[in-house]
N, CA, C and O atoms as a GROMACS GRO file, in nm:
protein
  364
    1UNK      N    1   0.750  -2.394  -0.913
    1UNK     CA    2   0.681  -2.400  -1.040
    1UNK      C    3   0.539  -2.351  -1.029
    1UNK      O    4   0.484  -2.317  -0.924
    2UNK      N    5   0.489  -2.353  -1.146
    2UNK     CA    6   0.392  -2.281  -1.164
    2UNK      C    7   0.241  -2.418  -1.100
    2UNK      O    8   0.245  -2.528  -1.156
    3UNK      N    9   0.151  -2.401  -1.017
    3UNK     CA   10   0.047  -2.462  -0.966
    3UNK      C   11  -0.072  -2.470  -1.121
    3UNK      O   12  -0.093  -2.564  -1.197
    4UNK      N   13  -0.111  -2.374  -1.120
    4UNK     CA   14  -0.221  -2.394  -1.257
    4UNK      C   15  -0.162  -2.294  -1.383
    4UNK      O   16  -0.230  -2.207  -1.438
    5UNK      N   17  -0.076  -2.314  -1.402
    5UNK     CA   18  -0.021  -2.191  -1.538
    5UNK      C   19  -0.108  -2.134  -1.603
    5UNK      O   20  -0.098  -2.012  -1.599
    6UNK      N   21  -0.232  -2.192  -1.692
    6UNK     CA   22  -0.318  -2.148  -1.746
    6UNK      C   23  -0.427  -2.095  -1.738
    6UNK      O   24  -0.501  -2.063  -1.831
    7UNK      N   25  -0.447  -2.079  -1.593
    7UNK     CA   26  -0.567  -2.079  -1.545
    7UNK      C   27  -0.614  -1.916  -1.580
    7UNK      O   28  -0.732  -1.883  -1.570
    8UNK      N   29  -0.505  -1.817  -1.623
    8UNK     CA   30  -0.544  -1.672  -1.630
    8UNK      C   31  -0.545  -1.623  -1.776
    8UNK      O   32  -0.592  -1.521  -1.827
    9UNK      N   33  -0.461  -1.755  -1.839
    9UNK     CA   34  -0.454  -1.721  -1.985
    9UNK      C   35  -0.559  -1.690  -2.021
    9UNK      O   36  -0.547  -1.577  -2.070
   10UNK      N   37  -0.670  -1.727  -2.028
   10UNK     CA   38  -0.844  -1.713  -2.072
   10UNK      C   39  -0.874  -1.552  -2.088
   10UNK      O   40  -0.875  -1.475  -2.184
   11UNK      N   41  -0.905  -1.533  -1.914
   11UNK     CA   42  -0.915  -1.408  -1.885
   11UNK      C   43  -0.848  -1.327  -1.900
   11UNK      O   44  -0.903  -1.219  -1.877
   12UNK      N   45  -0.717  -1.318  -1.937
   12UNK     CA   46  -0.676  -1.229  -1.923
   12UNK      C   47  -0.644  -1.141  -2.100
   12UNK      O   48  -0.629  -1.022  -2.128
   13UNK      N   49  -0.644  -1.277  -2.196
   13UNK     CA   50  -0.701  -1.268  -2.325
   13UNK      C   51  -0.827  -1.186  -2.368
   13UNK      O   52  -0.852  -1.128  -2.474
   14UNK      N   53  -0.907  -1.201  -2.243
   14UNK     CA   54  -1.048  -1.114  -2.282
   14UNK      C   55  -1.053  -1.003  -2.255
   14UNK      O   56  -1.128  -0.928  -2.318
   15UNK      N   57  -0.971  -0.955  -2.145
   15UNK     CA   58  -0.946  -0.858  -2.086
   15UNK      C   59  -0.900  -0.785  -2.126
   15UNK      O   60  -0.910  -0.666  -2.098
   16UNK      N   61  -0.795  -0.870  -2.251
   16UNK     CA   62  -0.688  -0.761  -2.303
   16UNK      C   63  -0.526  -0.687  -2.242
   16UNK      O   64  -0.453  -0.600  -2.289
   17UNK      N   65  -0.521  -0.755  -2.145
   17UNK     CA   66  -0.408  -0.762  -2.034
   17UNK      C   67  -0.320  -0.853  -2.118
   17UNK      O   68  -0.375  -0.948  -2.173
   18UNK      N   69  -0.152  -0.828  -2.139
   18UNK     CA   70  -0.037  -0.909  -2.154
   18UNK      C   71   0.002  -0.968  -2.101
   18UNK      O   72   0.074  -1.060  -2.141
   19UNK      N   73  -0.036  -0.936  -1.939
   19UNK     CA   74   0.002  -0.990  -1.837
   19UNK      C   75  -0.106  -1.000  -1.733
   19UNK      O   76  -0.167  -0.900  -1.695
   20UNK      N   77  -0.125  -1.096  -1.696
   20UNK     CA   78  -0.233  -1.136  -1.558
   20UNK      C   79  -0.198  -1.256  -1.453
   20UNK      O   80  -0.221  -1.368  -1.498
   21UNK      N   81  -0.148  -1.250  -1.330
   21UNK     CA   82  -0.096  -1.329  -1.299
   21UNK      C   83  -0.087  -1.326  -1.139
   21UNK      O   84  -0.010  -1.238  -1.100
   22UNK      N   85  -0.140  -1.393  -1.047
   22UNK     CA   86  -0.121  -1.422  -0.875
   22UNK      C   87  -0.018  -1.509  -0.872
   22UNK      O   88   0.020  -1.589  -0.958
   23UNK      N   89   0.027  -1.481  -0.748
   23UNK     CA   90   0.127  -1.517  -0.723
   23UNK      C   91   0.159  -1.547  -0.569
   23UNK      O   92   0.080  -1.489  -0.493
   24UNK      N   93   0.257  -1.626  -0.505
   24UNK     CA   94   0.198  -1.689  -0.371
   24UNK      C   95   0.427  -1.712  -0.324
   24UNK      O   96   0.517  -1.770  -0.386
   25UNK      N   97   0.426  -1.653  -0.228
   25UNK     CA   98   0.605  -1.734  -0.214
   25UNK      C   99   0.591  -1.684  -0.074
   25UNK      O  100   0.499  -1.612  -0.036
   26UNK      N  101   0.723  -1.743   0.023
   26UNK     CA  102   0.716  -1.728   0.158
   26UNK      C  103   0.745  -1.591   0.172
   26UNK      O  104   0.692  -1.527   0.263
   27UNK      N  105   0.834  -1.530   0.079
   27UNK     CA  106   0.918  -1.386   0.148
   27UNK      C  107   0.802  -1.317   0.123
   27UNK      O  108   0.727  -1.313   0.220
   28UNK      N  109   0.744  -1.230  -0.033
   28UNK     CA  110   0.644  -1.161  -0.033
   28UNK      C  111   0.524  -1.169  -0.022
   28UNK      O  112   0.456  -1.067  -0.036
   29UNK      N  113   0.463  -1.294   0.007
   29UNK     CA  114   0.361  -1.376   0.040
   29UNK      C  115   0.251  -1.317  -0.076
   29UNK      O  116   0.312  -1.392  -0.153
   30UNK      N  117   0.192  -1.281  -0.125
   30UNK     CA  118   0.084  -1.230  -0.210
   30UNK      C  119   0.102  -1.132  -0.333
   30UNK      O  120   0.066  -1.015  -0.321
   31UNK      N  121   0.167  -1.186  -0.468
   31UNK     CA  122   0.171  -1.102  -0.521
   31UNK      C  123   0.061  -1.105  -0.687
   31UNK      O  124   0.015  -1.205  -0.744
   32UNK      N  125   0.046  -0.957  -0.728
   32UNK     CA  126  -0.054  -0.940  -0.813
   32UNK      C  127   0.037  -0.858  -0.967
   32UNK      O  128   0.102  -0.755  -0.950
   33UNK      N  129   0.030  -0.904  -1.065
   33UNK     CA  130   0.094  -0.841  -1.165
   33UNK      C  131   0.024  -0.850  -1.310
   33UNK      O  132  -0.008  -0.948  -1.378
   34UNK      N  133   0.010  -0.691  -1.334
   34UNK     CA  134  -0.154  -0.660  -1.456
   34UNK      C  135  -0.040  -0.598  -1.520
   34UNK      O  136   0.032  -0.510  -1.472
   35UNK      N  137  -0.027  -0.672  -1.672
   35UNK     CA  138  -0.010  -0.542  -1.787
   35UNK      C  139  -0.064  -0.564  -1.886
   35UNK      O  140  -0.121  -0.667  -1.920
   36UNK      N  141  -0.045  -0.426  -1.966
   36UNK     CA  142  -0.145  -0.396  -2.058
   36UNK      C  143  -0.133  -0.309  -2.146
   36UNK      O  144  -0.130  -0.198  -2.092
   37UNK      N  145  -0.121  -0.300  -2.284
   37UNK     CA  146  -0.088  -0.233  -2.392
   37UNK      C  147  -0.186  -0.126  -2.412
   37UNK      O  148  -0.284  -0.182  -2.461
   38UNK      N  149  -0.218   0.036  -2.397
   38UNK     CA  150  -0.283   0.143  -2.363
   38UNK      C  151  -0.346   0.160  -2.517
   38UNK      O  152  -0.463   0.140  -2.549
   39UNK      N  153  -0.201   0.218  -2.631
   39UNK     CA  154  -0.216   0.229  -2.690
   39UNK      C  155  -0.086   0.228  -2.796
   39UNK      O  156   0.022   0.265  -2.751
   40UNK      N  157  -0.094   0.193  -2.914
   40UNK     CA  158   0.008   0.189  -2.994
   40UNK      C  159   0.132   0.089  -2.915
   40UNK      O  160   0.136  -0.032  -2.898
   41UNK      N  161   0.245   0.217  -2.872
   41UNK     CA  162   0.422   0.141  -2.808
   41UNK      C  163   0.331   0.163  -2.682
   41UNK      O  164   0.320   0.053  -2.629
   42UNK      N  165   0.266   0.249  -2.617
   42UNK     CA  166   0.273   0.247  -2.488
   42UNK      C  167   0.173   0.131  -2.372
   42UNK      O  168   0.056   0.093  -2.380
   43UNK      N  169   0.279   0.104  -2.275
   43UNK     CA  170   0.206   0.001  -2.226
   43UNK      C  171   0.233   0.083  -2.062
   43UNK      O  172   0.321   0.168  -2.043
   44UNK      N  173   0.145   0.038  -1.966
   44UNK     CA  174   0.110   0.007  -1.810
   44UNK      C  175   0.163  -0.088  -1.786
   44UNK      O  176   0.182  -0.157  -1.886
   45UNK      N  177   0.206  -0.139  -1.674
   45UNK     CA  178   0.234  -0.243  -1.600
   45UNK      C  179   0.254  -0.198  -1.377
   45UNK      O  180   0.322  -0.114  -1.318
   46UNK      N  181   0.148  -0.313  -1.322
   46UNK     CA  182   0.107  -0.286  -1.225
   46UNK      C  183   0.162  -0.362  -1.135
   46UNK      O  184   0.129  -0.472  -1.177
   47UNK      N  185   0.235  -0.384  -1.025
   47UNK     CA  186   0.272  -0.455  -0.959
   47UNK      C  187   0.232  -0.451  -0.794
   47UNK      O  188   0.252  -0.347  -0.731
   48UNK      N  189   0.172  -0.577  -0.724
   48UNK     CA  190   0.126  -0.514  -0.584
   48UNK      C  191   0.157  -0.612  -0.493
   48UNK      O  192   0.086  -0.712  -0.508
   49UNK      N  193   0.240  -0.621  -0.400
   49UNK     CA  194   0.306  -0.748  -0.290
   49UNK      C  195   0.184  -0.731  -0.145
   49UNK      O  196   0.152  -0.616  -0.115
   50UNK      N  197   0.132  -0.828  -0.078
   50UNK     CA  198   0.080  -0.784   0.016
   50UNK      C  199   0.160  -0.895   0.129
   50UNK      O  200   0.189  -1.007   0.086
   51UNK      N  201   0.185  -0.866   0.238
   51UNK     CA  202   0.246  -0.927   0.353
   51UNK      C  203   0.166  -0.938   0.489
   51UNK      O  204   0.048  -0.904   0.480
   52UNK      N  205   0.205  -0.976   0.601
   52UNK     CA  206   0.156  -0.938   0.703
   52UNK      C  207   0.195  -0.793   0.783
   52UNK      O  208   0.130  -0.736   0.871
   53UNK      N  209   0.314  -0.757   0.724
   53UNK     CA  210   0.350  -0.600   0.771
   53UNK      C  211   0.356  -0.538   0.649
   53UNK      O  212   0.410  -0.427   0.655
   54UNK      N  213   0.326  -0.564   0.564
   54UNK     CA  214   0.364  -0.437   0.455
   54UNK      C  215   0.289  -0.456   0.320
   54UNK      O  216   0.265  -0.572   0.286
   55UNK      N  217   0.259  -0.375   0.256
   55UNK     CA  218   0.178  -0.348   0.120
   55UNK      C  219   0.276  -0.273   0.065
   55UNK      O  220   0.326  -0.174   0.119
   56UNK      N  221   0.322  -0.339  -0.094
   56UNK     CA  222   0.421  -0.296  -0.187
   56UNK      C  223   0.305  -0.266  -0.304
   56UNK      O  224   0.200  -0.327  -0.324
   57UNK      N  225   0.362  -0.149  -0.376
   57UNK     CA  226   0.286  -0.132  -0.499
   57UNK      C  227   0.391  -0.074  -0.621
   57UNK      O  228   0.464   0.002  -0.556
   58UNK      N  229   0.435  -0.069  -0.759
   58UNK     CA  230   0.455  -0.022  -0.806
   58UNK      C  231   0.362  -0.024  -0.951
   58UNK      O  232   0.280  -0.104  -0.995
   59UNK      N  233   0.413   0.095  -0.999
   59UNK     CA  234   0.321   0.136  -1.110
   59UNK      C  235   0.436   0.206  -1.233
   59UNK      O  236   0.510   0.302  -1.214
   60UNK      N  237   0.425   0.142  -1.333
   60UNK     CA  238   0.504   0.108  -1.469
   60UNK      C  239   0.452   0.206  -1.557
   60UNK      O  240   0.346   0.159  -1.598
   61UNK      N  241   0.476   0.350  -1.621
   61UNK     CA  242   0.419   0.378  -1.762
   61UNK      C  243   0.566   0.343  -1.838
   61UNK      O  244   0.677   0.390  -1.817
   62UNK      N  245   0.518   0.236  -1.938
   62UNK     CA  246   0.648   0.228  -2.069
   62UNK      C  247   0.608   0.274  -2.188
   62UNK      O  248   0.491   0.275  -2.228
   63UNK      N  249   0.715   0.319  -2.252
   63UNK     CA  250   0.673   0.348  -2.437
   63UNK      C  251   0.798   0.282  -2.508
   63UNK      O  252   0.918   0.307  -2.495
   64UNK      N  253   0.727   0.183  -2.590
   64UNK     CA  254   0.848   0.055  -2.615
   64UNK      C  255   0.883   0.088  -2.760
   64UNK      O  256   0.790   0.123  -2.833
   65UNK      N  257   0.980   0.081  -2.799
   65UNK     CA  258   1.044   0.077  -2.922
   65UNK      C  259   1.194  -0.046  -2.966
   65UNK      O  260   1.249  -0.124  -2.888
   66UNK      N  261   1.222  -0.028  -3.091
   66UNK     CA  262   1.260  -0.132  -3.149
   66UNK      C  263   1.264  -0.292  -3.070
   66UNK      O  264   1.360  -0.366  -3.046
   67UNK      N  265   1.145  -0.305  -3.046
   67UNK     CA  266   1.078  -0.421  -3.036
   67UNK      C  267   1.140  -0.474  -2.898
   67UNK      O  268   1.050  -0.517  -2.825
   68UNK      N  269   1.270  -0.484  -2.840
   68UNK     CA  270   1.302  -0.492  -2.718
   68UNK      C  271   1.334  -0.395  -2.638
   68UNK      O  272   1.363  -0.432  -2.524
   69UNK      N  273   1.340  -0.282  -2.659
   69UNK     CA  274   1.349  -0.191  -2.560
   69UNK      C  275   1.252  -0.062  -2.526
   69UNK      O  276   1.168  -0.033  -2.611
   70UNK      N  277   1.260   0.034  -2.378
   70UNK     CA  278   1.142   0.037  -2.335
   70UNK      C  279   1.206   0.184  -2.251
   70UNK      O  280   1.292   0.173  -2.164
   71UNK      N  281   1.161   0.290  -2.284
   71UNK     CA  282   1.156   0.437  -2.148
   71UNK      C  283   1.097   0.406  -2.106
   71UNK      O  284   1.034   0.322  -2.170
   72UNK      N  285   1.060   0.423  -1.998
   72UNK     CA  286   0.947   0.401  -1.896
   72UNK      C  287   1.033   0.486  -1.763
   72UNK      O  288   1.149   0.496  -1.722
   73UNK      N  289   0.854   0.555  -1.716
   73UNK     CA  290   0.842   0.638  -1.592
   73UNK      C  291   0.745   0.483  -1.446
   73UNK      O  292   0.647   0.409  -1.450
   74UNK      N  293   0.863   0.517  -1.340
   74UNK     CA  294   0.796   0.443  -1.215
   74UNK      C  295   0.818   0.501  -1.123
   74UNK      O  296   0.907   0.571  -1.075
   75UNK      N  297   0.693   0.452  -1.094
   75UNK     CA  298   0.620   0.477  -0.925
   75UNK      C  299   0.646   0.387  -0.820
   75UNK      O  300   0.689   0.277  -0.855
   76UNK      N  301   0.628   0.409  -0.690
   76UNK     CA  302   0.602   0.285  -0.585
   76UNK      C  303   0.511   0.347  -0.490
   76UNK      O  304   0.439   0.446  -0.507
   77UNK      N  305   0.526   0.276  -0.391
   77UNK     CA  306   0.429   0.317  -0.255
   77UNK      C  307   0.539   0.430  -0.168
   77UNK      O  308   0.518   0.525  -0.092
   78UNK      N  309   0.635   0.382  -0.210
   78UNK     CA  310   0.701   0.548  -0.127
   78UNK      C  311   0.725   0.643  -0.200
   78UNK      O  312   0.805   0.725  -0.156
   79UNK      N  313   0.675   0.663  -0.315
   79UNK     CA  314   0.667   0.761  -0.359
   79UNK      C  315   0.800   0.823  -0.457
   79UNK      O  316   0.832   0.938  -0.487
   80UNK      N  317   0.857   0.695  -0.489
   80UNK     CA  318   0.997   0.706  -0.544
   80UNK      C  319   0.953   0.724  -0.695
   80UNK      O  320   0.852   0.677  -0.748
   81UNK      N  321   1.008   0.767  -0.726
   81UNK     CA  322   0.991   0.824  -0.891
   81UNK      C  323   1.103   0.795  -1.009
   81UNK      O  324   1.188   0.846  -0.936
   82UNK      N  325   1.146   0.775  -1.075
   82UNK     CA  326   1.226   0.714  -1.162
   82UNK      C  327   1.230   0.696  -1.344
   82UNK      O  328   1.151   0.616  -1.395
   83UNK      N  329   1.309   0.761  -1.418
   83UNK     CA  330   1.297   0.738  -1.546
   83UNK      C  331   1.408   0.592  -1.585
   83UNK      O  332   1.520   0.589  -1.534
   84UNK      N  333   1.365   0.484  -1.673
   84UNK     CA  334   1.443   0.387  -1.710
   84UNK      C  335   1.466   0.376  -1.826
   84UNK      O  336   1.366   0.392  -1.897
   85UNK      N  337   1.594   0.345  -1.898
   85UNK     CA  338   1.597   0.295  -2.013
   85UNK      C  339   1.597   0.121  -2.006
   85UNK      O  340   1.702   0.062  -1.980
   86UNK      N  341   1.512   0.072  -2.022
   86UNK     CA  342   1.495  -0.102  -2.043
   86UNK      C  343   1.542  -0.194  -2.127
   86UNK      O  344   1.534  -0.132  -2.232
   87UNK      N  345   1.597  -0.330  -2.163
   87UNK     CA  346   1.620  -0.381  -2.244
   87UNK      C  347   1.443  -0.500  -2.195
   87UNK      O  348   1.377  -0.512  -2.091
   88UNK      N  349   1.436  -0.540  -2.285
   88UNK     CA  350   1.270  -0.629  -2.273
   88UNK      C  351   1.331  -0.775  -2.329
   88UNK      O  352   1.391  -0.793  -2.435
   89UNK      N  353   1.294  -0.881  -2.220
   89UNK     CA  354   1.344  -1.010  -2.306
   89UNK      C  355   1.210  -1.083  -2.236
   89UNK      O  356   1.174  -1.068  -2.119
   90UNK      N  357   1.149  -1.162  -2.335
   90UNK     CA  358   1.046  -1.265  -2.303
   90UNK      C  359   1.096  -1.390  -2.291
   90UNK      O  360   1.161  -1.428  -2.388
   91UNK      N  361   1.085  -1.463  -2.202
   91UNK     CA  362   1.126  -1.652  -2.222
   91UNK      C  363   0.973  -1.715  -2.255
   91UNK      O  364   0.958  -1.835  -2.275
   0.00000   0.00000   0.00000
């Protein structure tokens, strides 16, 4: 469960970020996740794992339409490239 849930809501409201959020577990040990609405449908979303052997990164461009779903172009740290069609569900 979540340690301080709210603690990013603030900032991350000011910031303007949808998403702001650290994150802590045994397997990926350090993770960081920023999103953020650019303009209009299109949103960013940033993802970054840090370990003792390895640094994960991926990088999200989406352009969202009828309200749950999402194209989007991704990136990672190896350089993998990828077009998605998304379904989007919030809990």
């Amino acid at each position: 469960g979540a340690v301080l849930p709210s603690l990013f809501d603030r900032p991350a409201e000011a910031l303007g970020f949808e998403e702001l959020s650290i994150g802590y577990d045994p397997i990926q040990r350090l993770n960081l996740t920023l999103s953020r609405q650019l303009l209009g449908p299109l949103f960013v979303t940033y993802n970054r794992s840090l370990s003792a052997t390895r640094e994960m990164y991926d990088l999200k461009l989406s352009l969202r339409f009828r309200e749950r779903y999402q194209l989007s172009y991704d990136t990672d740290e190896q350089h993998t490239q990828q077009f998605l069609l998304e379904g989007v569900w919030r809990f």
